[in-house]
C-alpha positions in Angstrom: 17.8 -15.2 -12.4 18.0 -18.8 -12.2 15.0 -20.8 -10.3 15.9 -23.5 -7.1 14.7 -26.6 -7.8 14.0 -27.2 -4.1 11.6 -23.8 -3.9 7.5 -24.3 -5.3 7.6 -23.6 -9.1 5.6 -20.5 -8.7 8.8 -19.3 -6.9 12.3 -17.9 -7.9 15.6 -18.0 -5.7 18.1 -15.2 -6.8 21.5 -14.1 -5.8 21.2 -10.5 -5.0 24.6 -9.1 -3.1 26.0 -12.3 -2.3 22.0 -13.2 -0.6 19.6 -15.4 -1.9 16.1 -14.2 -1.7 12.8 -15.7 -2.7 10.5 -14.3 -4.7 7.1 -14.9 -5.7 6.1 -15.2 -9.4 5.4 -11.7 -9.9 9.0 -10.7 -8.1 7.8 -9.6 -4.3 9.6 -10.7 -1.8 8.2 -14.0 0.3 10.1 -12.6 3.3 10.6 -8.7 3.8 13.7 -9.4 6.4 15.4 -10.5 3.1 15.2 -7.3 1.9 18.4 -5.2 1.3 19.9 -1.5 0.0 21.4 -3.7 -2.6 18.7 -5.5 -3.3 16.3 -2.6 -3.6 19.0 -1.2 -6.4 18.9 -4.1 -8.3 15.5 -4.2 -9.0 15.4 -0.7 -9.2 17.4 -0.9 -12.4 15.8 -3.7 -13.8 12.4 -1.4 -13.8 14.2 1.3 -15.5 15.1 3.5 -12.6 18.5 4.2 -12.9 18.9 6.3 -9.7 17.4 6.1 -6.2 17.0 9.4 -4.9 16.3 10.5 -1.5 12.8 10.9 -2.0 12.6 7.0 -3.2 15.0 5.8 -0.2 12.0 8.4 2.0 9.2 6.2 0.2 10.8 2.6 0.4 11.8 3.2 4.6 8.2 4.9 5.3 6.6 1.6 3.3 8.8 -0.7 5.8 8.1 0.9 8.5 4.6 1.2 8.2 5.1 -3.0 7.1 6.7 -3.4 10.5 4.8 -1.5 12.4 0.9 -2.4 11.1 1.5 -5.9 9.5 0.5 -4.7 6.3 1.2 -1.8 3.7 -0.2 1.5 3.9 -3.2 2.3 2.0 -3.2 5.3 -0.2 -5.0 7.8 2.5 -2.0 6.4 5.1 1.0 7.0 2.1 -0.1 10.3 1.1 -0.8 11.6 5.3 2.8 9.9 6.0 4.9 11.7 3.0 3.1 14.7 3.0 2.9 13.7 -1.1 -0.1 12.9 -3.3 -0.5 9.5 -5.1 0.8 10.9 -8.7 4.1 12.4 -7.0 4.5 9.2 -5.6 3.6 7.2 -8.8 6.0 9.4 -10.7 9.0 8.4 -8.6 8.5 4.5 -9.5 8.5 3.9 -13.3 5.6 0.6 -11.9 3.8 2.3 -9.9 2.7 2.5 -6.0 2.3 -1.8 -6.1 5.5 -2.8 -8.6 7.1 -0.1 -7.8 7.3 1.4 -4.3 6.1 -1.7 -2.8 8.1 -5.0 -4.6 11.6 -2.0 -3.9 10.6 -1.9 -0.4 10.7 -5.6 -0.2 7.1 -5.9 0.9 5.1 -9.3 0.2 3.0 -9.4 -3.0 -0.8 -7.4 -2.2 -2.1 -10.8 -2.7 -0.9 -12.4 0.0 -1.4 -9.9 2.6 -5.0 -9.5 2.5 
């Protein structure tokens, strides 16, 4: 993971699939069109999970959609209504949770910035 001098030092540029994405200093994407299969993968395994699953890929697409669709991420009352699953089935699918989890995979912007 190597940082682009031309990009604000609280940013990183990476090369992800032959695609270079920026990403904020606590890894979420600064642009959700960025966002990739590949790149979900990647950071996938670099959180410890080995395997996406269908239930994940079901997670990560209803999070973009919602994204796309709202402007912002679901809140938990919205996630749990649109899987049909609770929080903790959720939070056991992403070794970081709902936020570093299921979120930074789905390629959405850091919570900070969406508020």
């Amino acid at each position: 993971m190597a940082a682009d001098e031309s990009q604000p030092a609280d940013h990183t540029v990476r090369e992800i699939d032959g695609r270079r994405i920026v990403f904020d200093r606590e890894g979420f994407f600064e642009d959700p069109d960025e966002w990739s299969e590949a790149a979900a993968r990647v950071l996938a395994e670099e959180t410890g999970l080995v395997r996406i699953t269908d239930d994940h890929w079901r997670v990560l697409r209803f999070l973009r959609d919602y994204y796309y669709q709202n402007g912002r991420a679901p809140l938990n009352k919205k996630l749990r209504a649109g899987l049909g699953m609770n929080i903790s089935e959720i939070e056991k699918l992403f070794p970081s949770g709902v936020k570093y989890g299921a979120r930074r995979l789905a390629g959405l912007p850091n919570p900070k910035s969406c508020m």
